[in-house]
Structure formats: C-alpha cells, structure tokens
C-alpha positions in Angstrom: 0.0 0.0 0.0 1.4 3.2 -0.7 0.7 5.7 1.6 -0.8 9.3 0.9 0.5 12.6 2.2 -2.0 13.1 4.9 -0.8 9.5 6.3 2.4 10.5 6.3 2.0 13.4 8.4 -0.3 11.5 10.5 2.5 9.3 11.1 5.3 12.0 11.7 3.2 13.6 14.2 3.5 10.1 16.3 7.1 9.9 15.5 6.9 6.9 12.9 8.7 7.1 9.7 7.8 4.1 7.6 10.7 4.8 5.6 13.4 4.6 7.8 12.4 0.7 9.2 11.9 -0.7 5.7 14.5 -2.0 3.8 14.2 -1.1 0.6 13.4 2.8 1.6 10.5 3.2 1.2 7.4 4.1 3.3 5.3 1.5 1.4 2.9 -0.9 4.0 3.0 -4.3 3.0 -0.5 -5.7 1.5 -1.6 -9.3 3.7 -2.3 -12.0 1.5 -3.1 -15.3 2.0 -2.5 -17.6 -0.7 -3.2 -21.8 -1.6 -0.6 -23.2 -3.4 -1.1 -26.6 -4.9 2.1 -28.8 -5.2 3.3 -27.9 -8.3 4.0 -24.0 -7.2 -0.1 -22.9 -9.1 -2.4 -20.5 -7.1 -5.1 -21.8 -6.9 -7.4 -19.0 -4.4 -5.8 -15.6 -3.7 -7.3 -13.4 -1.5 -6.2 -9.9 -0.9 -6.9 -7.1 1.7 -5.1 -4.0 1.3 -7.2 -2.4 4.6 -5.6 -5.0 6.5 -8.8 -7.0 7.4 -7.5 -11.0 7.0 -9.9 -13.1 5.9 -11.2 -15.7 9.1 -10.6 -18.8 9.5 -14.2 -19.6 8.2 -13.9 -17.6 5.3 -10.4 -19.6 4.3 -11.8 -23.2 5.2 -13.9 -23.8 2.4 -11.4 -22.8 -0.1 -8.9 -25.6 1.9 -11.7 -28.3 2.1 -12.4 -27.9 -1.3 -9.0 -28.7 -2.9 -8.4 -31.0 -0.3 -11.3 -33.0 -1.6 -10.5 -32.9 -5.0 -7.0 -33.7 -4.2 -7.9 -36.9 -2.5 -10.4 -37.8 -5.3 -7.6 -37.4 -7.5 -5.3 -39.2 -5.8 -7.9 -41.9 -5.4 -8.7 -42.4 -9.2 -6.6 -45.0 -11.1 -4.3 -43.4 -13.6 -5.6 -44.8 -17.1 -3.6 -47.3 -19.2 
C-alpha cells in the first residue's frame, strides 16, 4: 500500500517514519495475502486485503476443504492405461 501525504504526516506527528524501518526505503505498507498453493507451485485462491482485514478462518476453510477433496479424489482415481 502506498501511503498518501496526509498518512504520512499522521505518522510523523507520532514519530513513525515508515521509511526509515523498511528496507528497501520506502514508506510502502505491506499488503496481507493469503494464498493456496497446490504442489506444483499454481495458485489456486488468492485473496487480498489491502485495509488490513484478513480473511477468518471460516472464510479460508472452504477454499482448503475444497482442494483437499478434490485432491484426494484425485489421488484416489486409477491413472488410465
């Protein structure tokens, strides 16, 4: 997230400077993510909150229990020959 002027001075006014802690520089705020991965390295749900609001537990369950059925199902299917 990159931050606006009025932020900043909201910040200075506290004494925080972004800036100076990050290491690249720069006073942007890091964006939380949480992300499913399947085993070869694809994303398969992505969900992204820039106002900082994760998603619950409830609302990342499905997601998992979904893929981990269909992974099993998968794995449970003979491979044709």
């Amino acid at each position: 997230m990159t931050q606006n002027d009025d932020l900043r001075t909201a910040q200075a006014k506290l004494g925080a400077n972004v800036a100076a802690t990050n290491a690249d520089g720069t006073d942007t705020l890091p964006t939380p993510t949480v992300v499913i991965v399947d085993a070869a390295g694809t994303i398969r749900w992505i969900d992204v909150h820039p106002n900082f609001h994760l998603v619950a537990g409830e609302g990342i369950r499905p997601e998992l229990d979904a893929r981990r059925s269909t992974s099993s199902a998968a794995a449970r299917t003979p491979a044709a020959k």
